[in-house]
C-alpha positions in Angstrom: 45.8 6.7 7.9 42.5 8.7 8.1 39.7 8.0 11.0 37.0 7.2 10.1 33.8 7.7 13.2 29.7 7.3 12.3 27.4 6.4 14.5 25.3 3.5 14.0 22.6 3.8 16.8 19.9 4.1 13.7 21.0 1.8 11.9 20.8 -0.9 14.6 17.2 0.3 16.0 15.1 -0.5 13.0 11.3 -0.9 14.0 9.7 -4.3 13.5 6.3 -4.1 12.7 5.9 -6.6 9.8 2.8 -7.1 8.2 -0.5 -8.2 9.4 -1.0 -11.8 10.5 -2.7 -13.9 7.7 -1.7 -11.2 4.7 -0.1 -12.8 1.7 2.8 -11.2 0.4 1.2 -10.0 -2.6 0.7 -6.2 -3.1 -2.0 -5.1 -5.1 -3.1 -1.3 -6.4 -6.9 -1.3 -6.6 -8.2 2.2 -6.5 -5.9 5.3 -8.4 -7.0 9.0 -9.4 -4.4 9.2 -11.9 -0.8 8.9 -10.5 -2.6 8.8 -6.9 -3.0 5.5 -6.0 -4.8 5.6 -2.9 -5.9 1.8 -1.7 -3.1 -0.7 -1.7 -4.2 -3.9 -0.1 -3.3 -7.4 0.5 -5.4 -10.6 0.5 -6.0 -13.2 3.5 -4.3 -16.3 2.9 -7.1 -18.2 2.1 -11.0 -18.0 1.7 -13.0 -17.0 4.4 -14.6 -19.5 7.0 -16.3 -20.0 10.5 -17.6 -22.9 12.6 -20.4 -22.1 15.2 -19.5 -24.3 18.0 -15.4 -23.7 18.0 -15.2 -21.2 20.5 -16.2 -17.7 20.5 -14.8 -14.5 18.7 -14.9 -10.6 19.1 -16.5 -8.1 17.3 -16.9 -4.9 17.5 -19.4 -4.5 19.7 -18.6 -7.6 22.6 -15.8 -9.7 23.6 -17.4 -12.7 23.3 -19.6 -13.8 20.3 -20.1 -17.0 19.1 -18.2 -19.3 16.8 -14.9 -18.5 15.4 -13.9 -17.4 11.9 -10.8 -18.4 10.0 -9.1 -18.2 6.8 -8.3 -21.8 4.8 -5.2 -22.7 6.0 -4.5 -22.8 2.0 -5.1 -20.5 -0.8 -6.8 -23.7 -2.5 -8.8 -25.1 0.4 -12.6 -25.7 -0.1 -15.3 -27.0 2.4 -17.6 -28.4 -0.8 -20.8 -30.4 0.2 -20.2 -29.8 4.0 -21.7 -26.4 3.4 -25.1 -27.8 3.9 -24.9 -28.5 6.9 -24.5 -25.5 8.5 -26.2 -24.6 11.2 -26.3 -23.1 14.8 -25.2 -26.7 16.3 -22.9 -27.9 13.4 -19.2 -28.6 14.7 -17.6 -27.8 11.1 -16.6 -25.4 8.7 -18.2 -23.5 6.5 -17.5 -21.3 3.5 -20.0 -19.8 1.6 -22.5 -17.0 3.3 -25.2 -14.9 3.0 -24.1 -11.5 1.8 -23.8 -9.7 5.0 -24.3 -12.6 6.9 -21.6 -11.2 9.6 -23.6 -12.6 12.7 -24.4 -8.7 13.7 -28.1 -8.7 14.9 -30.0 -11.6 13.3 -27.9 -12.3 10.0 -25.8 -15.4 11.4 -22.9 -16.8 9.0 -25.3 -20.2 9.2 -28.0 -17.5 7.9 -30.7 -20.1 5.9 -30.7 -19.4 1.1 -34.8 -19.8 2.1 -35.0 -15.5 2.7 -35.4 -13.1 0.3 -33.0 -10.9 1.6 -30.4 -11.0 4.7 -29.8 -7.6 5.5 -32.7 -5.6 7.0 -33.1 -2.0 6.6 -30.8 -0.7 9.1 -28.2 -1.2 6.9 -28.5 2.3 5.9 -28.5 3.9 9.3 -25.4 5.6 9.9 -22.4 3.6 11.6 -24.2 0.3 11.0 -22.8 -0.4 7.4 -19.6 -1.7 8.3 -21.5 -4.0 11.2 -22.8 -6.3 8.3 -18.8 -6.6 6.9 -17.4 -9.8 7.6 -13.8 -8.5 8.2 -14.7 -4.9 9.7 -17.2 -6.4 12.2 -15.6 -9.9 13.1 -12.0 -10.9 14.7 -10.6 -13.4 12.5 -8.5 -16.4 14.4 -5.7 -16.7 12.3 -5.8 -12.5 10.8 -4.7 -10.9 13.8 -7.6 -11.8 15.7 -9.1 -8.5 16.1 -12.2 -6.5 14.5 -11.7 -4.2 12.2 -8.6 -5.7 10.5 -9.9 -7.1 7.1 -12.6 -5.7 4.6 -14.3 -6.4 1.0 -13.2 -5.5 -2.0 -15.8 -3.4 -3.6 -17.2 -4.0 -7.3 -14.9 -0.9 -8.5 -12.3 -2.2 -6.8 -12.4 -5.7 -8.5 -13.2 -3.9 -11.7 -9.6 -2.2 -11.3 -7.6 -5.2 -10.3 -8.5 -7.5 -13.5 -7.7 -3.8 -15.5 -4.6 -3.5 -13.7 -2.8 -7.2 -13.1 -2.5 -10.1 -15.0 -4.6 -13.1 -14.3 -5.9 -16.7 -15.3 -7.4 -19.6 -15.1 -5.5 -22.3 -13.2 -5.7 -25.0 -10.8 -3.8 -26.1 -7.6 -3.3 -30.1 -6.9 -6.5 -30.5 -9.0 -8.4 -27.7 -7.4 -9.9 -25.1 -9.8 -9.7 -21.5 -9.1 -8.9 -17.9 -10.7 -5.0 -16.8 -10.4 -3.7 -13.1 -10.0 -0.5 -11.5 -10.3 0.7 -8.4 -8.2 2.8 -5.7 -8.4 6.2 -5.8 -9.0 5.6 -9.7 -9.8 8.2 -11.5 -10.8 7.9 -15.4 -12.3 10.4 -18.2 -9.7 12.8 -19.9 -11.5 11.5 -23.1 -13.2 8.0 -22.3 -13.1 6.0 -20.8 -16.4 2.3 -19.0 -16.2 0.1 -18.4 -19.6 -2.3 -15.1 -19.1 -6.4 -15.8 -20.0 -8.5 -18.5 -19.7 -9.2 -19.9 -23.2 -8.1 -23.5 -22.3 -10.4 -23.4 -18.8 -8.5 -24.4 -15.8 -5.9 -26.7 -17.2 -4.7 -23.5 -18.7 -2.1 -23.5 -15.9 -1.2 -26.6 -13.3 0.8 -26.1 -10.0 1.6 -28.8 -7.8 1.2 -27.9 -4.1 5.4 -27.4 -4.1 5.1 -25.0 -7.3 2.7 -23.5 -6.0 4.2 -22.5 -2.9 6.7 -20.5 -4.8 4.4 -18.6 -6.6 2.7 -17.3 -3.4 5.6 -16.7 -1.7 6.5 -14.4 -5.5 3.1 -12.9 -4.0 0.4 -14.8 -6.4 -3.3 -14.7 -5.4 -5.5 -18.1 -6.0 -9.7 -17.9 -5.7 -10.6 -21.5 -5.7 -14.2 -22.2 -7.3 -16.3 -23.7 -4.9 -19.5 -22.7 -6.7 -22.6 -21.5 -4.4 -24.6 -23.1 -1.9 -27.3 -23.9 -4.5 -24.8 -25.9 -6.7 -21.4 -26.5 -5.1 -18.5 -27.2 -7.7 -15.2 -27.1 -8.4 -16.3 -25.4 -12.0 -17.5 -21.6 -10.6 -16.6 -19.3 -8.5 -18.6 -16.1 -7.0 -16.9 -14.0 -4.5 -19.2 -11.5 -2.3 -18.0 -7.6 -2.9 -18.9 -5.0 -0.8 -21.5 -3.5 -2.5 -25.4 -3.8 -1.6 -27.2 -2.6 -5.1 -30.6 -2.6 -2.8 -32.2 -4.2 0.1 -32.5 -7.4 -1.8 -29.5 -8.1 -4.1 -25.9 -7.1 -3.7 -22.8 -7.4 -6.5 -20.5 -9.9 -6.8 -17.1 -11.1 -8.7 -18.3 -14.6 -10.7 -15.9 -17.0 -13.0 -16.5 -20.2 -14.5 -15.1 -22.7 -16.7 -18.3 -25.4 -17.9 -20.4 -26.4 -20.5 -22.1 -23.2 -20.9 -18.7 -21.5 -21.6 -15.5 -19.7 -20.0 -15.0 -16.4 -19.3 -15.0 -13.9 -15.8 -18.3 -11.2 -15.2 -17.8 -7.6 -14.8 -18.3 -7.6 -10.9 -19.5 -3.8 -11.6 -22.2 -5.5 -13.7 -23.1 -8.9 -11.5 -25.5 -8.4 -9.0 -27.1 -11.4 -6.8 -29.8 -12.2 -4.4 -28.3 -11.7 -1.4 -29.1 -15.2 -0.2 -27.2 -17.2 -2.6 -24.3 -18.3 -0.3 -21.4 -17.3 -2.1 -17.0 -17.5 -0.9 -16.0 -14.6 0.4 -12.6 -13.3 0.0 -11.0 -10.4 2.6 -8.1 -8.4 2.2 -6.0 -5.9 4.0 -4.8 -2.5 4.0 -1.1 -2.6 3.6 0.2 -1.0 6.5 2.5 2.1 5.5 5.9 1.8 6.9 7.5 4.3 9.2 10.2 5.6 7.5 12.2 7.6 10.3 14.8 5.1 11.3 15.3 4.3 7.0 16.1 8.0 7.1 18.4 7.8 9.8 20.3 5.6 8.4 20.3 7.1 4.8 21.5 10.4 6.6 24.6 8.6 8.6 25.6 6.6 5.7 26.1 9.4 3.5 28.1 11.2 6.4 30.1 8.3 5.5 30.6 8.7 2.2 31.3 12.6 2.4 34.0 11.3 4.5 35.6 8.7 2.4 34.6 9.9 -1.4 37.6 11.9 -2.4 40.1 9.3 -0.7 38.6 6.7 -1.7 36.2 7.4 -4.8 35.8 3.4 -5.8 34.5 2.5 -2.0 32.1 5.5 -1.9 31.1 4.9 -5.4 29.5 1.2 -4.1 28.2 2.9 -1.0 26.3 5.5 -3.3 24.8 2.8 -5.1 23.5 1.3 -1.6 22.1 4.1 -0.5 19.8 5.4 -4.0 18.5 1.9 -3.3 17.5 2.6 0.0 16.3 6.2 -1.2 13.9 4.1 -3.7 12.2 2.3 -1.2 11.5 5.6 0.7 10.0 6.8 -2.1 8.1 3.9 -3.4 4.1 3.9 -2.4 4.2 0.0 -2.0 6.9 0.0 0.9 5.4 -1.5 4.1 7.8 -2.0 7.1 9.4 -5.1 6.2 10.3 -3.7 3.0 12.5 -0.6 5.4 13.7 -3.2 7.5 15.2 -5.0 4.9 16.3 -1.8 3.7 18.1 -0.6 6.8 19.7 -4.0 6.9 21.1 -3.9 3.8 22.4 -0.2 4.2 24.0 -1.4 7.4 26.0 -4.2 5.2 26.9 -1.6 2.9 28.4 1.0 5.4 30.3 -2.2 7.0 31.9 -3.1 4.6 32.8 0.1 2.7 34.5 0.7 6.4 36.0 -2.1 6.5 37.5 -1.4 2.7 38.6 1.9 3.5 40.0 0.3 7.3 42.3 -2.2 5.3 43.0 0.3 2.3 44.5 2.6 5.2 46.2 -0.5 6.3 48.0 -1.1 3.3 49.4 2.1 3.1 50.2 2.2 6.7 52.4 -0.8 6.4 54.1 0.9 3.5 54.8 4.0 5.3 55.6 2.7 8.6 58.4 -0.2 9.5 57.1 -1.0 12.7 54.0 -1.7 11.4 52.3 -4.3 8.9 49.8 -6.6 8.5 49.4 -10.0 8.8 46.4 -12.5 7.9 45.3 -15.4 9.8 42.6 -17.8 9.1 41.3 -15.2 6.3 41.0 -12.1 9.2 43.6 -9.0 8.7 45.4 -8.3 12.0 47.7 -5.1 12.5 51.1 -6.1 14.7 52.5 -2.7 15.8 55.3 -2.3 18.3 55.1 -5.9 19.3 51.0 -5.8 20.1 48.1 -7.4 17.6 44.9 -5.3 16.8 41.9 -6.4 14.9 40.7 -4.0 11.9 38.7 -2.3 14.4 41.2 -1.2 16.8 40.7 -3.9 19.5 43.4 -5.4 21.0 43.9 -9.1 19.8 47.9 -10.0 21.6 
């Protein structure tokens, strides 16, 4: 029988970074030059919030400012009326801000609609841009809770991702709100979705169990909690990052009412700055380091250069095993789960093509040899040679 020796160090040191804390699933392209896609992110799990007298939070520039920001702890979650009470002393949670309304400098997230414009000139000055960003300036709570980790889509980013991925109207447990599909989506079993909004937001209805599934599939859902000035479940408008000047700023805006149904072109909508709109963030997708993936690709073929003319069936399966792992290599929407689970199945697939080729050797072992054969117990194969028991492996058993 022929040895068989690889080394699995690489395959059993796999990093394990995993995604950022509060990012759904969902990967979504939303800024290509041709076959250069150069922005993939993923949403928060819910809609932005904060509550002034919860704690304090860090930003960029201290350790400790006040109030503490969150995401929903649902994709459908709304704070409705309870909006207008925000304030410097309210103990509650708020959704809908200013544009810019980050806290940096004067523009508080409790920020008053009774101002012409929220932020002041300095937005232009160099460096302080990304100060008035709720994600780049503000730790979130429950998104990693550190500055810098979440951002804006911008109005050509929004602009791409209706172009790009298919979306609706829909609702969750009776809560209205704008669905949307990512890459690579694929529908759970049992569930059905119907693409548009012609029949408003009853054009698709999830329970809170269905809907589960569909953001686990990696589904995005932008409940319509209108804006401050009229707070419903029939609009939505979702800050982007865009300031057109120092008194209006763009925004994505859908609705289902009595004056119609339909989504604006957030490169076309622009808004007063001080109309209190939701604010969605979203992540970068973290790219995955690839060096242990590529360890383990390597060893496993060593593998199969060992066993493919002895056993051309085994190594045939193995192939297969690793040109999947070579695919998520290669594919721009791996992050480091996506290797892990590579690695981890490429270390199944070297297992048990050894363990094929181990009893295949086995077989003709006992053929050849009189002293030796093999026996199974309790479903295991065991070797008996010259009176002593040995596991597949080598390791004495008896």
């Amino acid at each position: 029988m022929k040895k068989i020796s690889i080394l699995f160090a690489a395959l059993l040191c796999a990093g394990t970074m995993m995604a950022i804390e509060g990012a759904l699933p969902g990967k979504f392209i939303v800024d290509c030059e041709g076959s250069n896609c150069t922005m993939v992110v993923q949403f928060s799990s819910g809609n932005l919030q904060y509550n002034a007298m919860a704690g304090t939070h860090a930003t960029v520039l201290e350790d400790a400012a006040i109030g503490v920001w969150r995401f929903a702890p649902h994709q459908w979650d709304t704070i409705g009326s309870a909006n207008l009470n925000a304030s410097e002393t309210y103990d509650g949670w708020i959704s809908l801000f200013n544009f810019g309304a980050s806290g940096y400098g004067s523009m508080a997230p409790y920020a008053p609609a009774n101002i012409l414009y929220n932020v002041d000139p300095t937005f232009w000055e160099e460096g302080a841009h990304s100060y008035y960003k709720f994600g780049d300036y503000n730790a979130i709570s429950n998104g990693g809770n550190e500055p810098g980790k979440w951002r804006n889509l911008d109005s050509y980013n929004w602009y791409y991702l209706f172009r790009r991925y298919p979306h609706a109207f829909g609702n969750i447990d009776g809560t209205n709100g704008l669905i949307i599909l990512p890459e690579k989506w694929q529908l759970p079993e049992g569930l059905s979705f119907t693409e548009g909004y012609a029949a408003g937001y009853a054009t698709n209805a999830y329970t809170v169990d269905d809907w589960a599934a569909m953001e686990a599939a990696g589904a995005v859902f932008l409940p319509a909690e209108g804006e401050r000035s009229k707070i419903d479940n029939l609009r939505g408008c979702y800050w982007s990052d865009y300031m057109e000047d120092k008194y209006q700023a763009s925004y994505l805006g859908f609705w289902a009412n009595e004056y119609g149904i339909g989504i604006k072109d957030p490169e076309e909508s622009i808004a007063y700055q001080s109309k209190g709109y939701s604010v969605r963030l979203v992540t970068l997708m973290e790219p995955a380091d690839m060096t242990d993936l590529q360890a383990a690709i390597d060893s496993a073929y060593t593998l199969y250069n060992e066993i493919r003319n002895d056993y051309p069936e085994i190594a045939t399966q193995l192939l297969d095993a690793i040109l999947q792992a070579e695919s998520v290599m290669k594919d721009k929407l791996s992050d480091q789960q996506d290797a892990n689970q590579a690695i981890t199945a490429l270390q199944t697939a070297v297992q048990t093509a050894q363990d094929e080729v181990t009893i295949q050797g086995i077989e003709n072992l006992c053929v050849d040899q009189d002293e030796t054969r093999k026996i199974i117990m309790d479903g295991a194969v065991y070797i008996i040679s010259n009176g002593t028991i040995y596991d597949t492996r080598g390791t004495t058993v008896q």
